[in-house]
MARLOFI-885442 format. One record per residue (C-alpha): residue in three letters; x, y, z. Coordinates in steps of 0.05 Angstrom, whole numbers, padded with zeros to 5 digits, always signed. Layout:
REM residues N
AlaXYZ...
//
This chain:
REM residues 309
Unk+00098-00210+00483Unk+00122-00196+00415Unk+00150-00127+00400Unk+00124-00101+00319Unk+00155-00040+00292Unk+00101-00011+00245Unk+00135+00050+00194Unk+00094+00098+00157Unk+00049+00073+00212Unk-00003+00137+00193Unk-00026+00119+00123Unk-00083+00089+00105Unk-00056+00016+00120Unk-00013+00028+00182Unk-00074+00063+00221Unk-00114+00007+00206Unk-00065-00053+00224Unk-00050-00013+00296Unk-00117-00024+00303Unk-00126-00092+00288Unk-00051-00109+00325Unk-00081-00079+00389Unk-00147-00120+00379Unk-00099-00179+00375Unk-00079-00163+00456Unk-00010-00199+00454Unk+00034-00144+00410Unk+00076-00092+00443Unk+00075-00037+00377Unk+00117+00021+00364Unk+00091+00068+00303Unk+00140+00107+00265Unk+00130+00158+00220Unk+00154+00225+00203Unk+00133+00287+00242Unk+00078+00322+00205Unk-00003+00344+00220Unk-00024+00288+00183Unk+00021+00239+00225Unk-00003+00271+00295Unk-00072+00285+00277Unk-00081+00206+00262Unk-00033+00181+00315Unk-00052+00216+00371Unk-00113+00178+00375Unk-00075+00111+00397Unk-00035+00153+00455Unk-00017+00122+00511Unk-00038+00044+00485Unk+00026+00044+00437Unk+00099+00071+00429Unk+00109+00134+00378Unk+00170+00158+00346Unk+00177+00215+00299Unk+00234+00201+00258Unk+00257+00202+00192Unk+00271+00112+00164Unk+00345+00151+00138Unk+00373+00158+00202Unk+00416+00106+00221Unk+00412+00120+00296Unk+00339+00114+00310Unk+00330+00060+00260Unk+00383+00019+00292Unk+00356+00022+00359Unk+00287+00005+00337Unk+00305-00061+00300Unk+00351-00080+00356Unk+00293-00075+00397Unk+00229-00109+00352Unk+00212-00181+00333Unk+00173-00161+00275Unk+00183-00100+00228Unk+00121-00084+00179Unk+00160-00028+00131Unk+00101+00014+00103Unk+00144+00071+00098Unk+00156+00098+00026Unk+00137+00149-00033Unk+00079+00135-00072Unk+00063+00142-00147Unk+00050+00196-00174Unk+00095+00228-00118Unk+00154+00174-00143Unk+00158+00199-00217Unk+00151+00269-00193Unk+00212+00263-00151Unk+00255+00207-00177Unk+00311+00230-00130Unk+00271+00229-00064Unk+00236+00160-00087Unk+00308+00126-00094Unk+00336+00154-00025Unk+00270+00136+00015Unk+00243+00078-00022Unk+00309+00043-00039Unk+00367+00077+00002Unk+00314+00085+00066Unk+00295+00003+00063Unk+00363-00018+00039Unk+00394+00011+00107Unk+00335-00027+00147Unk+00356-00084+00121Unk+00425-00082+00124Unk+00408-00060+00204Unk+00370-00133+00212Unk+00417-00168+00179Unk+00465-00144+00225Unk+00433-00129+00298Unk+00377-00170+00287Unk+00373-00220+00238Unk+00314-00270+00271Unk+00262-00209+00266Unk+00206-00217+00211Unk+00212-00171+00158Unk+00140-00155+00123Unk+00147-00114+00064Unk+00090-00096+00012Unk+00116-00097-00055Unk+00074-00078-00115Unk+00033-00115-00176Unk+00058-00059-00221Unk+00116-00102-00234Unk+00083-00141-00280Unk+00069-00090-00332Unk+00010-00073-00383Unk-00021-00145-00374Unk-00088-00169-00362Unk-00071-00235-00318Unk-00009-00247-00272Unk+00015-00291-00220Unk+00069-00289-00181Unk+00114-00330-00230Unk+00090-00283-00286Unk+00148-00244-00330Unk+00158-00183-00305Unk+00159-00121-00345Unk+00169-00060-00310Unk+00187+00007-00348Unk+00230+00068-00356Unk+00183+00113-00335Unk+00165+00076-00273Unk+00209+00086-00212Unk+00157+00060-00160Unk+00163+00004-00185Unk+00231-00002-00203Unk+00246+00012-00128Unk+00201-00040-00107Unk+00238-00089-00156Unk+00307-00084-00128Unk+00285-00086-00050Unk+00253-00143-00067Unk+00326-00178-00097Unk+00357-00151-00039Unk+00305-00178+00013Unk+00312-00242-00023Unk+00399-00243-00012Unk+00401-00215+00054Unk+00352-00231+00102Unk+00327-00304+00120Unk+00254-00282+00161Unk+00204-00247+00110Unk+00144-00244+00066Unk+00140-00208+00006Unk+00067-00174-00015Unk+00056-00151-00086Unk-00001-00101-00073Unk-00051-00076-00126Unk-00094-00012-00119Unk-00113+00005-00050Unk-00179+00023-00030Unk-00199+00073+00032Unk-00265+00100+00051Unk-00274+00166+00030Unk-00205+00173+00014Unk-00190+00164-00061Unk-00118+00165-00078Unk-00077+00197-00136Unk-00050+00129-00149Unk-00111+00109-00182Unk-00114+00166-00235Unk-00048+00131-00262Unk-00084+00075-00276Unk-00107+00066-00347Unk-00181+00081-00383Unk-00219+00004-00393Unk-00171-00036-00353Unk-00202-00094-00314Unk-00169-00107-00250Unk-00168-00130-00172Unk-00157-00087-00118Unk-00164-00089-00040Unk-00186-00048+00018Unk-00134-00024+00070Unk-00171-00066+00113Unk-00169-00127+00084Unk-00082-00105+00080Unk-00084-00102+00150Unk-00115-00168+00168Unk-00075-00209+00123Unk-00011-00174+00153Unk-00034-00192+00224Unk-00054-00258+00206Unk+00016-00265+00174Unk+00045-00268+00244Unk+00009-00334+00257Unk+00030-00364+00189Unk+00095-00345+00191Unk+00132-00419+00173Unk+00082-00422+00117Unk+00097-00361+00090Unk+00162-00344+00110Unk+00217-00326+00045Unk+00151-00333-00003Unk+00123-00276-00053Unk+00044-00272-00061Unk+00003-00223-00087Unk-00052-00200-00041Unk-00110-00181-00072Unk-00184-00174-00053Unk-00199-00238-00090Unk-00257-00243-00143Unk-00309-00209-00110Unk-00251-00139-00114Unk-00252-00133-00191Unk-00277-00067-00225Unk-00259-00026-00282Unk-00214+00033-00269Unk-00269+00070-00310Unk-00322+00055-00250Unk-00269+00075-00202Unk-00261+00148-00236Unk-00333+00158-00240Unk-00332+00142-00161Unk-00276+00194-00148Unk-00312+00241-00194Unk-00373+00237-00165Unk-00350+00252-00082Unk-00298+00300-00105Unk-00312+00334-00170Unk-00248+00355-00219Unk-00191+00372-00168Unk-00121+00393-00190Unk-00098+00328-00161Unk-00128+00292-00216Unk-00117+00340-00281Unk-00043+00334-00252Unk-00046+00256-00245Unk-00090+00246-00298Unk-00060+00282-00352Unk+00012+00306-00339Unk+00036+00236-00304Unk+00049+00173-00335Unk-00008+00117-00338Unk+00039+00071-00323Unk+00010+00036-00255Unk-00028-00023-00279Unk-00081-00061-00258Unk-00090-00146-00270Unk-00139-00208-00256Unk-00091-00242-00208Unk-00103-00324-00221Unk-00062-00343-00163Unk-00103-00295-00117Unk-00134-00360-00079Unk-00063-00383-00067Unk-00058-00334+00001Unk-00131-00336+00021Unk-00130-00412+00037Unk-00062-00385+00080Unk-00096-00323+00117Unk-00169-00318+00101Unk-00173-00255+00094Unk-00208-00237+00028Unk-00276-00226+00058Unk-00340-00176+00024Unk-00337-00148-00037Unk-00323-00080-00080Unk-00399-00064-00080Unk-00408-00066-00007Unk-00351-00019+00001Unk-00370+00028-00055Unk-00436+00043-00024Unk-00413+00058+00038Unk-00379+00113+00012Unk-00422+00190+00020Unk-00427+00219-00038Unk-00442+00296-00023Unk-00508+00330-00043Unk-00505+00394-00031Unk-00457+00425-00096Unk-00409+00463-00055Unk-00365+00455-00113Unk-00404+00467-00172Unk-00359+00486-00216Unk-00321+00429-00204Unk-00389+00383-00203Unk-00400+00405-00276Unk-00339+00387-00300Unk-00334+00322-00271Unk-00405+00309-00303Unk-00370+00313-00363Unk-00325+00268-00342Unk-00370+00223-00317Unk-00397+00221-00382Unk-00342+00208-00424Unk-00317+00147-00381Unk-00392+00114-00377Unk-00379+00107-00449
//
């Protein structure tokens, strides 16, 4: 039975690929993440059917003995935008420093595991299309990215077993995230569902030769594309105005940008994964009809307004 270390295994994505790895029946999984409410609250409901460690990706010791001990490593771990440009300093020590000493640990203790990492499609800038051979253009302001850049180099001269995702906007029911407010007004993109993340990364396990040392961008295909304008008026609508999004909206840099990936088929023929479409999953999210906010409400009517335009 093969042993998969999952990290930041209580975000959106890692929840949902536990899930799916346990559905699978033949993985022995171990969920890492660090000790927090959030972490228990959705870990606690896989007790007893899977290993969990509260520990911190930094420290040496339990990171060691983990990789020593795991076949596969899914590193979901990491600070996201806007959090990364609000603290550049943390972002460099977790995202770069924490993965950097992960893979210097396989390289050393255990250099046949399978290293998955998810990467991002901010890399390639403020462009409509990309593909995975596209320029990249990744800017001052963005140290998310940047991060994600130079793991990638360094997965790429270091370890021999691993797949690189580029990952657009990701997509949770009910759960919008700040990421999304950095996006810019009118831009037509892809993005994906956590769910669809997980089941390519599972099905990754079974396509390892033809993957293996290759960077793709995993998308939700066609039927994912949307304006970012349709996506605020979605957020707007189930949350109202929140300090979240004045702060990501207007005091942090639109600088994580959405694309039409071309080469999007490339991985589905692999994994066949890409399945639904952004309609579907927009209206199974509950919009609220009683105003408990209505202050709030009426602002993001406004709002509303002002993007239908």
């Amino acid at each position: 039975m093969k042993k998969c270390l999952v990290t930041g295994a209580s975000g959106i994505v890692g929840t949902k690929l536990i899930t799916k790895l346990l559905n699978a029946s033949n993985y022995e999984i171990t969920a890492l993440d660090l000790k927090s409410p959030k972490a228990l609250k959705s870990l606690n409901k896989f007790k007893n059917r899977i290993n969990i460690v509260y520990g911190d990706i930094n420290d040496n010791t339990i990171m060691e003995a983990l990789i020593k001990d795991h076949d596969i490593i899914f590193h979901l771990a990491g600070i996201m935008p806007p959090s990364a440009e609000m603290h550049p300093n943390l972002s460099n020590i977790i995202d770069y420093g924490g993965t950097k000493s992960i893979i210097d640990a396989i390289n050393t203790y255990n250099p046949k595991a399978y290293f998955i990492f998810p990467s991002t499609t901010a890399v390639y800038g403020n462009v409509k299309h990309a593909t995975c051979k596209s320029e990249l253009n990744i800017y001052n302001d963005d140290i998310y990215s940047q991060n994600k850049y130079k793991i990638e180099e360094y997965i790429k001269k270091n370890l021999t077993n691993y797949t690189i995702y580029r990952l657009p906007l990701i997509l949770e029911k009910n759960n919008y995230s700040s990421i999304m407010f950095n996006i810019p007004l009118n831009t037509e993109m892809e993005v994906i569902t956590s769910s669809l993340v997980a089941s390519a990364f599972v099905k990754s396990l079974a396509n390892k030769r033809k993957l293996n040392k290759k960077i793709f961008n995993l998308s939700g295909g066609k039927n994912y594309r949307i304006t970012s304008n349709a996506l605020y008026i979605k957020a707007l609508q189930i949350e109202g105005v929140s300090t979240r999004f004045f702060l990501s909206r207007y005091f942090i840099p639109q600088n994580f940008y959405g694309h039409i990936y071309d080469d999007g088929d490339d991985l589905n023929q692999i994994l066949d994964f890409q399945k639904g479409s952004i309609d579907d999953f927009l209206k199974s999210f509950n919009v609220p009809k009683k105003f408990l906010r209505s202050i709030n409400r009426l602002i993001a009517y406004i709002y509303i307004r002002k993007f239908s335009k």
